[in-house]
C-alpha positions as CSV (number, residue, x, y, z in Angstrom):
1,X,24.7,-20.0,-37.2
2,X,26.7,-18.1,-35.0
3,X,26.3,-17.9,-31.1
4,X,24.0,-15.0,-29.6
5,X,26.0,-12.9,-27.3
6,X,25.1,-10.8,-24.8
7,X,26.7,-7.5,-23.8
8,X,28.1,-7.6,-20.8
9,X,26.7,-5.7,-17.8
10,X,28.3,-2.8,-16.4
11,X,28.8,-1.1,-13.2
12,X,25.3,-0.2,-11.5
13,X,25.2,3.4,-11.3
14,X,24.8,4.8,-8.0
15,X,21.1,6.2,-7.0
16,X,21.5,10.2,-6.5
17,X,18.7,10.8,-3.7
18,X,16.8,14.1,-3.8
19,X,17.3,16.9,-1.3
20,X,14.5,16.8,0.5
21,X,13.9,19.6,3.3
22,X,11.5,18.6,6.0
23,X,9.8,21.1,8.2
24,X,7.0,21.6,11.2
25,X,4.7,24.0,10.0
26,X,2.1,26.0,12.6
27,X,-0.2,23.4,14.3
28,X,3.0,21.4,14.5
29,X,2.2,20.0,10.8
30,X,4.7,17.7,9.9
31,X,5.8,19.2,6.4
32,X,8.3,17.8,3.5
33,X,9.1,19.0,0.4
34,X,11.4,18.3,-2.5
35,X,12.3,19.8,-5.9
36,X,12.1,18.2,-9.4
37,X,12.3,20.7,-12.2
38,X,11.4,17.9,-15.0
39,X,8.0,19.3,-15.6
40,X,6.3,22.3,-14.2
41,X,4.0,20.5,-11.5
42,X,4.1,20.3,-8.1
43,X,2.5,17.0,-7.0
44,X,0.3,17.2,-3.5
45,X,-0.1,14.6,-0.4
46,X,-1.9,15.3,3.0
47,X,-1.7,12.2,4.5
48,X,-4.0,11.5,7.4
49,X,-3.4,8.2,9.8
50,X,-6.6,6.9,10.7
51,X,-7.6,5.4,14.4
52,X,-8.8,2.3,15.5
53,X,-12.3,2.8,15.4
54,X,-11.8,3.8,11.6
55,X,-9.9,1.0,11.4
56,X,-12.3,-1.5,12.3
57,X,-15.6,0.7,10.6
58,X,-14.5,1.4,7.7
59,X,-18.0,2.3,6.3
60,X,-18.0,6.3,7.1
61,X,-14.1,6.7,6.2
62,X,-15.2,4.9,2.8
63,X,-18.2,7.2,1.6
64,X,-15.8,10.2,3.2
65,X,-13.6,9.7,0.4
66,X,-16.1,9.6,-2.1
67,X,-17.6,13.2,-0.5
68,X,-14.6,14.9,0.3
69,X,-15.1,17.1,-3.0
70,X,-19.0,17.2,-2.8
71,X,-19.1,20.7,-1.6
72,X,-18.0,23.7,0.6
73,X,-19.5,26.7,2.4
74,X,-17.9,28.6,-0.7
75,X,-18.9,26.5,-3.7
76,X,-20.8,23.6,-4.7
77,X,-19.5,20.4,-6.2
78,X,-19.3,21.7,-9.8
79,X,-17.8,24.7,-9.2
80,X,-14.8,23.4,-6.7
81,X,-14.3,21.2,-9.8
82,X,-13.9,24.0,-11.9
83,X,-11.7,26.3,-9.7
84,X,-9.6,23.5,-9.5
85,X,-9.8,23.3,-13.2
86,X,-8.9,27.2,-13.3
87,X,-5.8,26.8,-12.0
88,X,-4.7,23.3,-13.5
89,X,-5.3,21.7,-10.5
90,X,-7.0,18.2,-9.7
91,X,-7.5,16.5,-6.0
92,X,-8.8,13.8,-5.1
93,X,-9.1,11.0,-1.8
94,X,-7.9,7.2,-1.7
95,X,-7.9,5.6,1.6
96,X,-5.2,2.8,2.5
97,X,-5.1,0.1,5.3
98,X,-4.4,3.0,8.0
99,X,-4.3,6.1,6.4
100,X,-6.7,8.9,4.4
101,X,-4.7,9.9,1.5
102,X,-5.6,13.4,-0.5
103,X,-3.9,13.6,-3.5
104,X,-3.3,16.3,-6.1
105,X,-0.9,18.6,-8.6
106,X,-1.4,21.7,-9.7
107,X,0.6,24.0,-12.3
108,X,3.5,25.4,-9.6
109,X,2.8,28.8,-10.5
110,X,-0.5,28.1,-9.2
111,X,0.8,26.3,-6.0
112,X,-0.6,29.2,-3.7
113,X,-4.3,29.3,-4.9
114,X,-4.1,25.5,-5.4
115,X,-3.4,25.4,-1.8
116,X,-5.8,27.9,-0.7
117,X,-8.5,25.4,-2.3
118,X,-7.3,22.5,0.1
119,X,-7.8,24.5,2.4
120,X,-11.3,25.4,1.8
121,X,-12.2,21.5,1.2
122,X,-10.1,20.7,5.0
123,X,-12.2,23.9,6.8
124,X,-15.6,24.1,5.1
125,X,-16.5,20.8,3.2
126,X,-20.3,20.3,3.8
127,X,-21.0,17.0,2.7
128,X,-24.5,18.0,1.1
129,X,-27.7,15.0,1.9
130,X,-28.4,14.8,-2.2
131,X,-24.2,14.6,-3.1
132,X,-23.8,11.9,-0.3
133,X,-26.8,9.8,-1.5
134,X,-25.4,9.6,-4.7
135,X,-21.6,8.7,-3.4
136,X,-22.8,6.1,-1.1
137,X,-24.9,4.2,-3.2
138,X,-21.8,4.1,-6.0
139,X,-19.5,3.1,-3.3
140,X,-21.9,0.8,-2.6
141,X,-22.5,-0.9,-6.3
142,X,-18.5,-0.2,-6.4
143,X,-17.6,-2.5,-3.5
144,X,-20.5,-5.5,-4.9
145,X,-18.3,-5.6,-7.7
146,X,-14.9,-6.1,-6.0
147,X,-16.4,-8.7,-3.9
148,X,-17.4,-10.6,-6.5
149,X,-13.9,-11.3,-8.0
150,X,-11.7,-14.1,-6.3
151,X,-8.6,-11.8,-6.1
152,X,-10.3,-9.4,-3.6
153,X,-12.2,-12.5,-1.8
154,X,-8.8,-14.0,-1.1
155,X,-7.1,-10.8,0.1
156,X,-9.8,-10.2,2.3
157,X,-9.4,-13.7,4.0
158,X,-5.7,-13.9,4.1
159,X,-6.4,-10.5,6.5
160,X,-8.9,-11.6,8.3
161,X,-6.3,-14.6,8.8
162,X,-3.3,-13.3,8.9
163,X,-4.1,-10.2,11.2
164,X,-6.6,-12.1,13.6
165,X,-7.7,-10.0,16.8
166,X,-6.0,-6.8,15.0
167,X,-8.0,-4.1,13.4
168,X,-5.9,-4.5,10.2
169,X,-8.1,-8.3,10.1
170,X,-11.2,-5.4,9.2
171,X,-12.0,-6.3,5.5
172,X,-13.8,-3.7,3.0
173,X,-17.2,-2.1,4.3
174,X,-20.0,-4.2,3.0
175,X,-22.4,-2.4,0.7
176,X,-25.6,-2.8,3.2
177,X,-23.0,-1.1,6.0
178,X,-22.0,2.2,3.2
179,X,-25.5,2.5,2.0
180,X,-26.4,3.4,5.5
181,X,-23.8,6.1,6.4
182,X,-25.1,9.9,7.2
183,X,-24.1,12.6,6.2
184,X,-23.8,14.1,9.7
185,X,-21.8,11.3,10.5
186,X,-19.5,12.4,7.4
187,X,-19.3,15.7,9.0
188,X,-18.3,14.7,12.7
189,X,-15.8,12.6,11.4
190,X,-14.2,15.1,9.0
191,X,-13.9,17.4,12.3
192,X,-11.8,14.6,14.1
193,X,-9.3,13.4,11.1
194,X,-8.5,16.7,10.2
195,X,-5.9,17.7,13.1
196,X,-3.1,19.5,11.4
197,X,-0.8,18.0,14.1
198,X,-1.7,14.4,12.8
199,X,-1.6,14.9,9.1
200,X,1.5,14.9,7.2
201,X,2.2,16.9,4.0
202,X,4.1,16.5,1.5
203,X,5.4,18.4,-1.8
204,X,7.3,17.7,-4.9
205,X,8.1,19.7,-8.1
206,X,9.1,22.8,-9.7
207,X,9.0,24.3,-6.7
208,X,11.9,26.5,-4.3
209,X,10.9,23.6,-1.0
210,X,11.6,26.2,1.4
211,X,9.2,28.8,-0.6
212,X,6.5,26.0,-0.7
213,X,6.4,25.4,3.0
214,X,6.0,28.8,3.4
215,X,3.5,29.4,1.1
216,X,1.7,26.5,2.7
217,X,2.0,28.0,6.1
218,X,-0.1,30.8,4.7
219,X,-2.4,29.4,2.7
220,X,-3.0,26.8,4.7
221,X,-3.5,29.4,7.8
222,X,-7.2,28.4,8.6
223,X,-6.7,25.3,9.2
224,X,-3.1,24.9,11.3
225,X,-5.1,27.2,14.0
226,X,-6.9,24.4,14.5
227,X,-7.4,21.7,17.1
228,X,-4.7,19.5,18.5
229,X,-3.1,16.5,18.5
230,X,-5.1,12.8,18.1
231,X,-2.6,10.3,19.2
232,X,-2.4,6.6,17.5
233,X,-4.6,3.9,19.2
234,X,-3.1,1.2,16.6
235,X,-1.5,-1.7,18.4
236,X,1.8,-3.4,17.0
237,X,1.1,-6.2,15.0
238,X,1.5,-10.1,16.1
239,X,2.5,-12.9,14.5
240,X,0.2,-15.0,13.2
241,X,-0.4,-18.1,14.6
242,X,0.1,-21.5,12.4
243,X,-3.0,-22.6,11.5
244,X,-4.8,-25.4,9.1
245,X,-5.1,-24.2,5.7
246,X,-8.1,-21.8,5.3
247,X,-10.8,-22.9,2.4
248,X,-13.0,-20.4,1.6
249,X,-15.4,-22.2,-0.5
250,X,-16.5,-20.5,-4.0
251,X,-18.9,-22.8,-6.0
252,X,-18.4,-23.4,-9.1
253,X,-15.2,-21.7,-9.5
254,X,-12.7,-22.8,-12.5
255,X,-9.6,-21.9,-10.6
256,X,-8.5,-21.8,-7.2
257,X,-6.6,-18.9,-5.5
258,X,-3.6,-19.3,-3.3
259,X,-2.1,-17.1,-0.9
260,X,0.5,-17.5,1.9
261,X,1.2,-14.8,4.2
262,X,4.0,-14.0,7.0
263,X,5.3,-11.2,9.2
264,X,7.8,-8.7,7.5
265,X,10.2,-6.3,8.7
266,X,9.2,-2.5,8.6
267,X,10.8,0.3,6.6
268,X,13.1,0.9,9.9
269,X,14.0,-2.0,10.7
270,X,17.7,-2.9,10.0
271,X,17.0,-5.9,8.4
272,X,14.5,-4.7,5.7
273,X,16.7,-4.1,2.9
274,X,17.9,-8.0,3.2
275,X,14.8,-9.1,3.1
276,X,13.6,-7.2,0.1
277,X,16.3,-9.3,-1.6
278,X,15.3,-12.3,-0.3
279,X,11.5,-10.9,-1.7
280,X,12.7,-10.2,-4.7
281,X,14.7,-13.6,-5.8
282,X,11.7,-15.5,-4.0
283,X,9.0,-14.0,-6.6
284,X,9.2,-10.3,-6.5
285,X,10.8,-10.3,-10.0
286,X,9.7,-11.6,-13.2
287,X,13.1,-14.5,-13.2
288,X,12.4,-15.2,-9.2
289,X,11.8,-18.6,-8.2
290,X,8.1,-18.7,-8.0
291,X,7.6,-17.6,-11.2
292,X,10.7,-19.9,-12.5
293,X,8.8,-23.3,-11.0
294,X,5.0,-22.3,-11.4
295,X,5.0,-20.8,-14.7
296,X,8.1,-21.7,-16.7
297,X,8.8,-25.4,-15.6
298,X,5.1,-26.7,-14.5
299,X,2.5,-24.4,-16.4
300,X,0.7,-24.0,-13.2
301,X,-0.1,-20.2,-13.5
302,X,0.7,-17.2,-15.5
303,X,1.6,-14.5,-13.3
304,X,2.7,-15.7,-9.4
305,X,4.3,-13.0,-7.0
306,X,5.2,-11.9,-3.8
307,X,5.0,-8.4,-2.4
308,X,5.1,-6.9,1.0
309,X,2.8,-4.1,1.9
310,X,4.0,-1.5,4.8
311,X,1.7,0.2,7.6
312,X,1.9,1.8,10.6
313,X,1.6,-1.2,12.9
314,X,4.1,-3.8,10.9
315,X,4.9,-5.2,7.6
316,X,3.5,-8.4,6.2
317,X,4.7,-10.9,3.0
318,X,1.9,-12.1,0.7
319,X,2.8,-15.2,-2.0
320,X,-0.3,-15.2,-4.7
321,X,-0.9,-17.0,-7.1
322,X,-4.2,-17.9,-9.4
323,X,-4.1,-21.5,-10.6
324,X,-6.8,-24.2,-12.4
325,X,-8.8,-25.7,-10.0
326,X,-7.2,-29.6,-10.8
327,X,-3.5,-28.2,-9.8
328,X,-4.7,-26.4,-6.8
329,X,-2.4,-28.8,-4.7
330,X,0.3,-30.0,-6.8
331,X,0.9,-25.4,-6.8
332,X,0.4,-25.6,-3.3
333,X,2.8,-27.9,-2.8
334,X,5.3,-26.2,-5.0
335,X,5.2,-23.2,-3.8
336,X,6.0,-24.4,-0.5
337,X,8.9,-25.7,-1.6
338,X,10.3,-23.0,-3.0
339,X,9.5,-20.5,0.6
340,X,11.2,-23.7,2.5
341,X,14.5,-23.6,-0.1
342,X,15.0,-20.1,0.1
343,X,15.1,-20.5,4.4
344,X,17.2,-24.1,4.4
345,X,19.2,-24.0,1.1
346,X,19.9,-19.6,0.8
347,X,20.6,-18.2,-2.3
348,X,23.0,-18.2,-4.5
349,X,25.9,-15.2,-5.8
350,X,24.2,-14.8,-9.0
351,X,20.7,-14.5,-7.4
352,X,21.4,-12.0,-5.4
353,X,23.3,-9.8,-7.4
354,X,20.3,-9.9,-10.0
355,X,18.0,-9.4,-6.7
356,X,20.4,-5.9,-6.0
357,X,19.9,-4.8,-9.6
358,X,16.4,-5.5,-9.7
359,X,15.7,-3.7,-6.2
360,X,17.7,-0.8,-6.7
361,X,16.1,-0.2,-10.7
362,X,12.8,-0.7,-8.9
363,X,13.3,2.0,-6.0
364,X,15.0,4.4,-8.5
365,X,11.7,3.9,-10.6
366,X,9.5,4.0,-8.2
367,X,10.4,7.8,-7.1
368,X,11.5,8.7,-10.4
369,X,8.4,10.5,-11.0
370,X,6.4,13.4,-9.4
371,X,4.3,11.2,-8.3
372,X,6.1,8.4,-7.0
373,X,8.3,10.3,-4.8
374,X,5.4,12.6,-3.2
375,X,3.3,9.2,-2.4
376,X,6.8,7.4,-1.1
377,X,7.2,10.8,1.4
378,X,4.1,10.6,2.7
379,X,4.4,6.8,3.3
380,X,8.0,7.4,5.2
381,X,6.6,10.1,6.9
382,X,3.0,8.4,8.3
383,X,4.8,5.4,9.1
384,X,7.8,7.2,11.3
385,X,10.7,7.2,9.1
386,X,12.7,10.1,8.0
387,X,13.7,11.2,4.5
388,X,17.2,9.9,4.7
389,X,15.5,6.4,3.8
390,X,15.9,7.4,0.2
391,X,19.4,7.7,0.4
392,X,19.9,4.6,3.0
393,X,17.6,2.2,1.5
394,X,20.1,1.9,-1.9
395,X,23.0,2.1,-0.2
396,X,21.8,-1.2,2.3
397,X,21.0,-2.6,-1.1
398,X,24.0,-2.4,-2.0
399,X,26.3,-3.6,0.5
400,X,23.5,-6.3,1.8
401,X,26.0,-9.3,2.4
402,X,24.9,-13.2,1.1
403,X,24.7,-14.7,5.0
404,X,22.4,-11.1,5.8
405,X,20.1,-11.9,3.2
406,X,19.4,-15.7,3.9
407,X,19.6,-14.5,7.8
408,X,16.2,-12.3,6.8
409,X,14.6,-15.0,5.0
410,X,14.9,-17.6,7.9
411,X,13.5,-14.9,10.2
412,X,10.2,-14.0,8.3
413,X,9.9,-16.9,6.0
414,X,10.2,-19.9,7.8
415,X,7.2,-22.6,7.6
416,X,5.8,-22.2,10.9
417,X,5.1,-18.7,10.6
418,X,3.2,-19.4,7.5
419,X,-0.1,-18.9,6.9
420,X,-2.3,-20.2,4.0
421,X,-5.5,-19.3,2.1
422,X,-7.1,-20.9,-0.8
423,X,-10.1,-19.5,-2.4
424,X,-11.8,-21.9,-4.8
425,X,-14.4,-24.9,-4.7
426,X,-14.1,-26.9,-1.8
427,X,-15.6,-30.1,-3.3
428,X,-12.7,-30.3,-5.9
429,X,-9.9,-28.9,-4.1
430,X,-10.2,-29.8,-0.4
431,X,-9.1,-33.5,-1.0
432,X,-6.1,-32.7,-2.4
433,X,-5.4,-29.9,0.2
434,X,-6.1,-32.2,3.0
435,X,-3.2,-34.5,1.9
436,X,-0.6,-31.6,2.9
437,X,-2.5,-30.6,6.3
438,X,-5.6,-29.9,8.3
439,X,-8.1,-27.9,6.3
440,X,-10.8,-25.4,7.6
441,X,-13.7,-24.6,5.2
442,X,-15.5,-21.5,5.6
443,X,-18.2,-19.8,3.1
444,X,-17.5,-16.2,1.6
């Protein structure tokens, strides 16, 4: 039988960046907007950084979401639905760690009574009793559900961990807490996110960007003529401290979830694009070195990863990892030893110039779309970074040296800025966990 061969690979094509034109509109609303003529769709983000307060009760922002469409002084909930219908338009609200997020697209010949509809929802929502009722008590039965599964009980005690004393430590608003928000409480807090001066739009599509910001000037009218500027009140984060391992004890459970968190450097930060590298060759791709141990040479778990999430007030890493209850340790153990090789042993050539490929496929993908680039605007713009990032970012990809990217691991990834969280039964797993270090059991 003859050999397999492989074609070789060629030269990775350089990433073309959009023009992107970036403007303040009236209200000093910070404004960008890009064109894509692939389909004919404009994609919408008005991206609203929340406070501290909203931070840390999350309960009001929550059930906002949910009623943001409820109603308006023009039209009830049914027929905003359907003018946004009329024009082949959809919106809706997500809310992130720091931020209120209304998404949409709409047919760009539409763009300007598409807009004129945001604007109605930002100036004359009116949260009605009977359509908040309803919202809160399926964001209520919503969120019972999450916290059942051991995925969302383990984030939510790696924060509460990893961000101790810092309003990102604020887990998800418990269902007791959203079943009693008001709607006049819905209203007063729509009045204070919605500051033109603090939101941040962006718009992508078939679109002239200089024609769109315009046309969002006017349609938008109402509400830039209104109040002024709330200013950030969301400390820098912290390192956290080393710490015993943190049990949270779930009877009963088959399988154990691991997580270990750390610092990471921001969007800005020079040394980002080094460390997404490191990231990626650590677990952030499907041949990293978590995956390669765990999975392929000990069977421990099926899907392992790393990621790092961006916000406002810093960057953190986040190893995870689902495993059977009786290997809790033994993947513990070996997924230590992979963070500690990648800080004392580097990587190698080969590694890293699968890690550049990877990382540069991944960003191209990643705003290849309508959608993808609209949501990665908004998340430059909220968090302070300008639109040259999506020229930058591949380019510090590319020419990221060897000695920069192990210099990026040893800064974020080193073992005593580690912090650990295993979510599984304590009465099979905390033996074994109390072999590596001190563990500290706590119920869910």
């Amino acid at each position: 039988m003859s050999a397999i061969t492989r074609p070789e690979i060629g030269v990775m094509a350089k990433m073309k960046a959009p023009s992107v034109v970036e403007a303040l509109l009236a209200g000093r609303l910070p404004a960008l907007a890009a064109r894509r003529t692939a389909l004919p769709i404009v994609e919408l983000r008005l991206a609203v950084p929340l406070r501290r307060s909203e931070v840390e009760h999350p309960a009001v922002t929550s059930v906002l979401t949910e009623s943001l469409l409820a109603g308006t002084e023009q039209r009830d909930r049914f027929a905003l639905a359907d003018a946004l219908e009329r024009v082949g338009g959809e919106l809706h609200a997500n809310l992130g760690d720091d931020q209120l997020v209304i998404a949409g697209s709409v047919l760009s010949a539409n763009l300007g009574a598409f807009l004129a509809l945001l604007n109605e929802v930002l100036c004359a929502a009116t949260y009605p009793e009977r359509e908040v009722r309803a919202d809160r008590a399926r964001a209520a039965d919503e969120t019972e559900i999450a916290l059942s599964q051991p995925e969302v009980v383990a984030a939510q005690a790696l924060r509460r961990r990893q961000f101790a004393g810092h309003p990102y430590a604020t887990t998800m608003a418990s269902p007791a807490a959203l079943r009693k928000v008001r709607a006049e409480e819905l209203r007063a807090l729509h009045r204070q996110l919605f500051v033109p001066s603090a939101c941040h739009l962006v718009l992508v599509g078939d679109l002239s960007p200089r024609r769109a910001l315009s046309l969002s000037e006017e349609a938008l009218g109402p509400f830039l003529a209104g109040r002024g500027r709330r200013r950030d009140d969301i400390a820098a984060l912290s390192r956290a401290p080393f710490g015993p391992i943190e049990l949270v004890d779930r009877p009963g459970s088959v399988q154990a979830n691991l997580r270990v968190g750390a610092s990471a450097p921001g969007l800005a930060d020079p040394s980002w694009p080094a460390f997404a590298l490191a990231e990626a060759i650590l677990g952030g791709m499907f041949s990293s070195r978590i995956v390669t141990n765990l999975r392929e040479r000990h069977g421990y778990t099926y899907s392992p990863h790393t990621g790092v999430r961006h916000a406002r007030a810093g960057s953190s890493f986040v190893l995870a990892a689902e495993v059977a209850t009786a290997v809790t340790g033994p993947a513990l153990v070996e997924a230590r030893y992979e963070l500690a090789r990648i800080v004392t042993a580097g990587v190698t050539d080969t590694e890293l110039e699968s890690a550049r490929r990877y990382s540069t496929g991944r960003f191209a993908f990643q705003t290849g779309t309508l959608g993808g680039l609209a949501s990665t605007l908004a998340r430059l713009s909220v968090n302070g970074v300008g639109s040259h990032y999506l020229a930058s970012y591949p380019a510090a990809l590319a020419r990221a040296t060897k000695e920069e990217v192990e210099a990026a691991a040893r800064r974020f990834l080193a073992p005593r800025d580690l912090v650990t969280v295993v979510v599984g039964e304590a009465a099979s797993v905390h033996a074994a966990l109390s072999l590596l270090e001190e563990v500290r059991t706590t119920r869910r």
